[in-house]
PAPANU-353815 format. One record per residue (C-alpha): residue in one letter; x, y, z. Coordinates in steps of 0.25 Angstrom, whole numbers, padded with zeros to 4 digits, always signed. Layout:
BEGIN
AXYZ;...
***
This chain:
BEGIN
X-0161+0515+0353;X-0163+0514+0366;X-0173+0522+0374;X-0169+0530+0386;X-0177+0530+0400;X-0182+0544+0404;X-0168+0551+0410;X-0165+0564+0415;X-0162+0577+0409;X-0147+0580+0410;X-0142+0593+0416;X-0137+0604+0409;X-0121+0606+0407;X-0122+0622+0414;X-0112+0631+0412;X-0109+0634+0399;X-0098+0642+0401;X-0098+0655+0392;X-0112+0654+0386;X-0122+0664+0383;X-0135+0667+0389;X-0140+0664+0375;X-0133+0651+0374;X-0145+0642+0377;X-0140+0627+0378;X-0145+0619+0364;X-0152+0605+0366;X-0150+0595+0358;X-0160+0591+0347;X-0164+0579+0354;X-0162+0576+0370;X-0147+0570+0373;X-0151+0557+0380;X-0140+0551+0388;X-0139+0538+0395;X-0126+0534+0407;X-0128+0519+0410;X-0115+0513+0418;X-0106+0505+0412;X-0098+0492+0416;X-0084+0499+0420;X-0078+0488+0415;X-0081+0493+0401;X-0075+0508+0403;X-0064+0504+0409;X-0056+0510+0395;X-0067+0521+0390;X-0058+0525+0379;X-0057+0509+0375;X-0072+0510+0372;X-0071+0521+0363;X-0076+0517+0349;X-0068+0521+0333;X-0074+0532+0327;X-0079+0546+0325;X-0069+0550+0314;X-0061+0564+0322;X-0071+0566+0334;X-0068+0552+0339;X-0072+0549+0353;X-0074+0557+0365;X-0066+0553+0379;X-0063+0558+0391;X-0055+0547+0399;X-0044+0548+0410;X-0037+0536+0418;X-0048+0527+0413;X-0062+0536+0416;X-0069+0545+0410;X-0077+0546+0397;X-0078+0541+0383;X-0088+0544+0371;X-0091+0541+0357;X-0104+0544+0346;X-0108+0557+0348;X-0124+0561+0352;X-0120+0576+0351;X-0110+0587+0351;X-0108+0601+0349;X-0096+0611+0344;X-0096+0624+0348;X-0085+0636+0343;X-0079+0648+0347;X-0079+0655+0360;X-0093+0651+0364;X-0088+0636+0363;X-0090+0632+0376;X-0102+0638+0379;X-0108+0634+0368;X-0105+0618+0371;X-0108+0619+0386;X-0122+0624+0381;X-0124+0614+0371;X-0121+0603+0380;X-0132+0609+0391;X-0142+0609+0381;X-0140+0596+0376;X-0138+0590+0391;X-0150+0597+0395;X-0158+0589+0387;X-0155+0577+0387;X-0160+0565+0393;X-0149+0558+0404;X-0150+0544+0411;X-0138+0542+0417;X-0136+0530+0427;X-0122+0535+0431;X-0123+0549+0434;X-0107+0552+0435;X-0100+0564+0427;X-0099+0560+0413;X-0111+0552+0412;X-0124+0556+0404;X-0121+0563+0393;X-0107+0569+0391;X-0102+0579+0381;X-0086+0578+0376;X-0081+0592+0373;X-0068+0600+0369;X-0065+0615+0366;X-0056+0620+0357;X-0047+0629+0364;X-0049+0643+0357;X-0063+0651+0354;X-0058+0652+0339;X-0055+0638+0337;X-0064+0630+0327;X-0061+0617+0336;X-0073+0624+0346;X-0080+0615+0356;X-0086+0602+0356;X-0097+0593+0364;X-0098+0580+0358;X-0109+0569+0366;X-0105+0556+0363;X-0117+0545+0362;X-0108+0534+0370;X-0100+0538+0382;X-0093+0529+0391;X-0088+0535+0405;X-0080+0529+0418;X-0077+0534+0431;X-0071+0525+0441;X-0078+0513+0442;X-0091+0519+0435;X-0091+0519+0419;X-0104+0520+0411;X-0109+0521+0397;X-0116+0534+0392;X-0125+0534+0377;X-0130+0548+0372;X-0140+0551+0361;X-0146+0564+0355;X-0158+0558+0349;X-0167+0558+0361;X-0165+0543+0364;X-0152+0536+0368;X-0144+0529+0354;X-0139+0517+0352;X-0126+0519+0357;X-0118+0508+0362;X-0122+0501+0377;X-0112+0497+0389;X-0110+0484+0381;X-0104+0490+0369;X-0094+0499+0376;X-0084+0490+0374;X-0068+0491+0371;X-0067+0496+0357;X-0055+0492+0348;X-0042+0500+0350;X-0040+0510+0341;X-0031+0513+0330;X-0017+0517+0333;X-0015+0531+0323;X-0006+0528+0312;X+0003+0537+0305;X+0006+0547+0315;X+0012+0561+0313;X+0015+0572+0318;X+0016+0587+0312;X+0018+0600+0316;X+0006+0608+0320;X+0003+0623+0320;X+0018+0627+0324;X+0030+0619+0323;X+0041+0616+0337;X+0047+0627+0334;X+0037+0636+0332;X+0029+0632+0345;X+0042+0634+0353;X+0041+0649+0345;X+0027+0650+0351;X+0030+0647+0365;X+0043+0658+0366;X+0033+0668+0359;X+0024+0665+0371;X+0037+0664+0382;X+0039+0680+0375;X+0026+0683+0378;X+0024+0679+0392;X+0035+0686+0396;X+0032+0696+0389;X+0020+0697+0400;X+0009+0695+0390;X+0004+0682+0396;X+0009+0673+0406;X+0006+0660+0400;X+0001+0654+0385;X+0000+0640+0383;X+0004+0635+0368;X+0001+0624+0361;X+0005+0616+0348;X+0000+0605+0339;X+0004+0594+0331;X+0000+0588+0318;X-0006+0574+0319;X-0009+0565+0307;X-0010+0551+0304;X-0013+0539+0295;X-0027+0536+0299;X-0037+0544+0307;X-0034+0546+0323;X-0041+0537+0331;X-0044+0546+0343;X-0046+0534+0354;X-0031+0529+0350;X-0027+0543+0356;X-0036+0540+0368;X-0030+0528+0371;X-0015+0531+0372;X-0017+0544+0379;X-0026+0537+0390;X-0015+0527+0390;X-0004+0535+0393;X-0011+0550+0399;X-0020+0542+0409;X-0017+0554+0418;X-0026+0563+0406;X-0041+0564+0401;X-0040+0558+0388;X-0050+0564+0379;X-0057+0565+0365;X-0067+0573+0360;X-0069+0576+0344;X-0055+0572+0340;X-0049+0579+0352;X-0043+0569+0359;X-0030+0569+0369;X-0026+0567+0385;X-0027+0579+0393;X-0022+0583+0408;X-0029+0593+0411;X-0043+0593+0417;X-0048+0606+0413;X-0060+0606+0422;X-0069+0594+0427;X-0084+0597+0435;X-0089+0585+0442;X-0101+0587+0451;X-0098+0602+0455;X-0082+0601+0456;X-0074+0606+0446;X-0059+0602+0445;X-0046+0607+0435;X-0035+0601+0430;X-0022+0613+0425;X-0011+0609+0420;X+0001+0616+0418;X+0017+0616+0418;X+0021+0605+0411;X+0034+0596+0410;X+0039+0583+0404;X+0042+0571+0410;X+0054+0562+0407;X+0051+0549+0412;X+0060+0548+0422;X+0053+0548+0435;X+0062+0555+0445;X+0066+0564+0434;X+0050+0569+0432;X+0047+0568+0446;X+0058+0580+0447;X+0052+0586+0434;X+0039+0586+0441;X+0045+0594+0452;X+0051+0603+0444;X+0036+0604+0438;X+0031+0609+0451;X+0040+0619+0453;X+0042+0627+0440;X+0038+0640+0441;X+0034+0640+0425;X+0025+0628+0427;X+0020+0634+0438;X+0017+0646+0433;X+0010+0641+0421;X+0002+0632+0430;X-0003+0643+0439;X-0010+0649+0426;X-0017+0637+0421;X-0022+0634+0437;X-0025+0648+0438;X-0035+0649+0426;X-0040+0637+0430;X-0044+0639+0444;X-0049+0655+0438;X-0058+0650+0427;X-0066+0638+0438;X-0067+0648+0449;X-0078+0656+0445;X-0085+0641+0444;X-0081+0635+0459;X-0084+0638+0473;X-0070+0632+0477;X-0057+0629+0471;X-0047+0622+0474;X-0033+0626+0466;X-0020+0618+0471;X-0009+0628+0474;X+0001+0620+0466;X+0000+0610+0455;X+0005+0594+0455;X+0012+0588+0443;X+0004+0581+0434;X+0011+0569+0428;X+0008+0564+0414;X+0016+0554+0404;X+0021+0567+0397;X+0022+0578+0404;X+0021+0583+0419;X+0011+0597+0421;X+0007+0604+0433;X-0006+0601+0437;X-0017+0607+0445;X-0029+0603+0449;X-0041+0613+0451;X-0053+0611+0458;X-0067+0616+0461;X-0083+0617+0466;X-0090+0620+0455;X-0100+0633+0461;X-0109+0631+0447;X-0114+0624+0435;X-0104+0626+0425;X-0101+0614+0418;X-0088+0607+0414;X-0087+0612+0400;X-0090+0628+0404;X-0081+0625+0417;X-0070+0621+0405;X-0073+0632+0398;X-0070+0642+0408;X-0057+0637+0409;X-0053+0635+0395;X-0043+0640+0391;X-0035+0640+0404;X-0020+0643+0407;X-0014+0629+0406;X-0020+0631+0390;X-0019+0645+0387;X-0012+0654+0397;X-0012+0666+0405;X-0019+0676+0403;X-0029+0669+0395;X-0030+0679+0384;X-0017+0681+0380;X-0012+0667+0381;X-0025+0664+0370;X-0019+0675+0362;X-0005+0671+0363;X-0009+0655+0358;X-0017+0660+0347;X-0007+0667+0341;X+0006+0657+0344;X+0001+0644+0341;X-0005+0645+0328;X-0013+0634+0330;X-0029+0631+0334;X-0029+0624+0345;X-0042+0617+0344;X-0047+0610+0357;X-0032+0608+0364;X-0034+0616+0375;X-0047+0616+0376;X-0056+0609+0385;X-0061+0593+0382;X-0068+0585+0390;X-0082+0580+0395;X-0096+0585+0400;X-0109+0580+0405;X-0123+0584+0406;X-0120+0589+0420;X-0109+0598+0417;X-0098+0587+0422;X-0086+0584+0413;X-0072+0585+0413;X-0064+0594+0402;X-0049+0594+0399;X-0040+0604+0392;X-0036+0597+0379;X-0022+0595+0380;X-0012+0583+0374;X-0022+0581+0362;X-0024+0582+0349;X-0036+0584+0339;X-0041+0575+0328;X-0043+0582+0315;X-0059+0581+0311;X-0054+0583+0297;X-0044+0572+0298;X-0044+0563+0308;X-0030+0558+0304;X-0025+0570+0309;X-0024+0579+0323;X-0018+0587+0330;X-0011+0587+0343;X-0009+0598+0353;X+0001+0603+0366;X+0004+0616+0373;X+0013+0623+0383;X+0012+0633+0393;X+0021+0645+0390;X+0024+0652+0401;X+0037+0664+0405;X+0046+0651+0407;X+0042+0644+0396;X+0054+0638+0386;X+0048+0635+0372;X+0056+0623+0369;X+0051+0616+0382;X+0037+0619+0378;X+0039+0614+0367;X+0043+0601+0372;X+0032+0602+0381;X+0021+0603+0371;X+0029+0589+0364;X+0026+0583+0377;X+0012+0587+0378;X+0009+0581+0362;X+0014+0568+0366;X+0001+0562+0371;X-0006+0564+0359;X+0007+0560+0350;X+0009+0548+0358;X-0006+0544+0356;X-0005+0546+0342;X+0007+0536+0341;X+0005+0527+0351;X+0005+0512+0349;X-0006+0503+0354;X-0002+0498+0368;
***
């Protein structure tokens, strides 16, 4: 074990969003002790290559996009929370447990020191709830700068592995046996969903719900969760390919990011498939632009967006109109949103203030909750919800988890995989249909792929 030189107490993570007066933050038993040392780039230059086999259903912890970001195994502590409080609950146990601990960090960037991996199941009732989890070995990269962070409980650093031993692991195995089942509702019935929503939107009780559907996953042998890391990096380079507790998938959508007092937002919505035929999807891309449905149902999710960070900034700046975002699979309207943070409020309570927003639930709020609880028939869990990264200042970065799928803690043979569609007035339930298809086929791909 190896003894740490007298470091620095680590700031609080403020803002936790919701919590009561009485809500004091909890310490940990014994102080979190941290230690950040720069690394050779050289041997970050595939974080998710380092990542080690094991941890059963919970697997690794990764946060990676176009090559940077941040990847974590072992685990120094974590927490789950439940219910409506969830949020609140992890923000103040993750103040607590940083404002204890010990940090000697010889980096000093966002993501260094200690770092917490978290996801939130997308409804208050869902028994998915929240989770924190610390890993005791992260390995981050930005740009040129990578570096190596090691994390113990016990008051002392442990012996986790040193800048030598974060080495290229061997590949993992491809899954075997692959197949694919109806989830909560069949085609059919999803189509039935959606015209049951059209029915009700222009029946003036709400003017957008978003609605999803899942599929079945089983195979031979249990799910290796970096195999699906790797083929959605290789082929969603353009996403944040992420992995907490078995959550695993490639999102688009930057939910919120805080980075030394800005805050920025990433909406999507209004989606159409390519054909692989470029001049033919340049033209689609136009059409994109100017659809009035597409638009419209952009203009809620920005809209809640830019409502929710408002009360948080000093300034904003809210792009009149969106630019079309171009992935493998699919083309979506895209926004950027961006903002001066006027307090303390942390990533996580900044994500929670915008959970759920329009490009996940619809508008009005309320009614769109209502109107998914009662046609989907499923549990979401934490699709839809927010995942992502925070660090003992507050700094992170959180997604909505979209293009995923979820590792069965019972089985880890078995998952399931989730898409949804904005319904709006113009909405035709067979192309939603076939939109929801397009939005699976990340996670599906990832679970056939060959090896390259």
């Amino acid at each position: 074990m190896t003894s740490l030189p007298a470091g620095r107490p680590a700031p609080a993570a403020a803002g936790a969003a919701g919590a009561s007066a009485a809500a004091a933050p909890v310490a940990a038993a014994a102080p979190l002790v941290a230690r950040t040392v720069r690394l050779d780039s050289a041997l970050a230059s595939d974080l998710l290559a380092v990542l080690p086999a094991g941890g059963g259903a919970t697997g690794p912890c990764s946060w990676v996009r176009r090559g940077e970001g941040l990847v974590g195994w072992g685990r120094a502590a974590s927490h789950v929370a439940s219910g409506p409080d969830r949020f609140a609950e992890l923000a103040s146990w993750w103040e607590g447990l940083v404002g204890s601990a010990v940090v000697r960090d010889e980096v000093d960037l966002p993501g260094t020191g200690p770092v917490a991996f978290g996801s939130v199941a997308y409804a208050d009732g869902s028994p998915s709830g929240g989770t924190l989890v610390v890993p005791s070995v992260v390995v981050g990269r930005r740009g040129d700068v990578a570096w190596l962070t090691t994390v113990s409980a016990e008051g002392a650093v442990a012996a986790v592995p040193g800048p030598a031993e974060v080495v290229r692991q061997p590949a993992p195995a491809r899954p075997l046996d692959v197949a694919f089942a109806d989830g909560a509702l069949s085609a059919a019935a999803w189509e039935g969903a959606v015209a049951d929503a059209v029915s009700r939107i222009t029946a003036g009780e709400l003017d957008k719900v978003v609605l999803a559907r899942d599929l079945e996953v089983s195979a031979r042998e249990p799910l290796d969760v970096r195999w699906l890391l790797h083929r959605l990096a290789e082929r969603y380079d353009t996403t944040w390919v992420f992995a907490v507790d078995g959550l695993v998938g490639a999102t688009p959508e930057l939910l919120v990011r805080r980075e030394k007092g800005l805050v920025t937002s990433r909406v999507l919505a209004g989606t159409i498939r390519p054909t692989g035929d470029d001049a033919h999807d340049l033209a689609l891309a136009a059409s994109l632009a100017r659809s009035s449905k597409d638009l419209e149902e952009h203009e809620y999710a920005v809209r809640s967006v830019a409502d929710a960070l408002a009360p948080h900034c000093s300034s904003m700046n809210v792009p009149e109109a969106p630019f079309v975002l171009h992935l493998s699979n699919v083309m979506h309207l895209a926004t950027d949103v961006a903002g001066v943070l006027v307090d303390d409020t942390s990533s996580l309570s900044l994500a929670a203030s915008l959970h759920p927003s329009a490009a996940v639930c619809g508008t009005p709020r309320a009614v769109a909750d209502s109107v998914i609880a009662e046609l989907e028939h499923m549990d979401r869990g934490r699709y839809a919800g927010p995942v992502g990264w925070i660090d003992a200042a507050g700094d992170g970065e959180w997604g909505i988890a979209l293009r995923c799928g979820s590792v069965s803690p019972d089985d880890p043979s078995r998952m399931r995989v989730f898409a949804g569609c904005g319904i709006v007035a113009g909405s035709v339930p067979a192309d939603e249909l076939a939109e929801s298809s397009a939005k699976l086929v990340p996670m599906r791909d990832a679970l056939t792929a060959d090896a390259p």
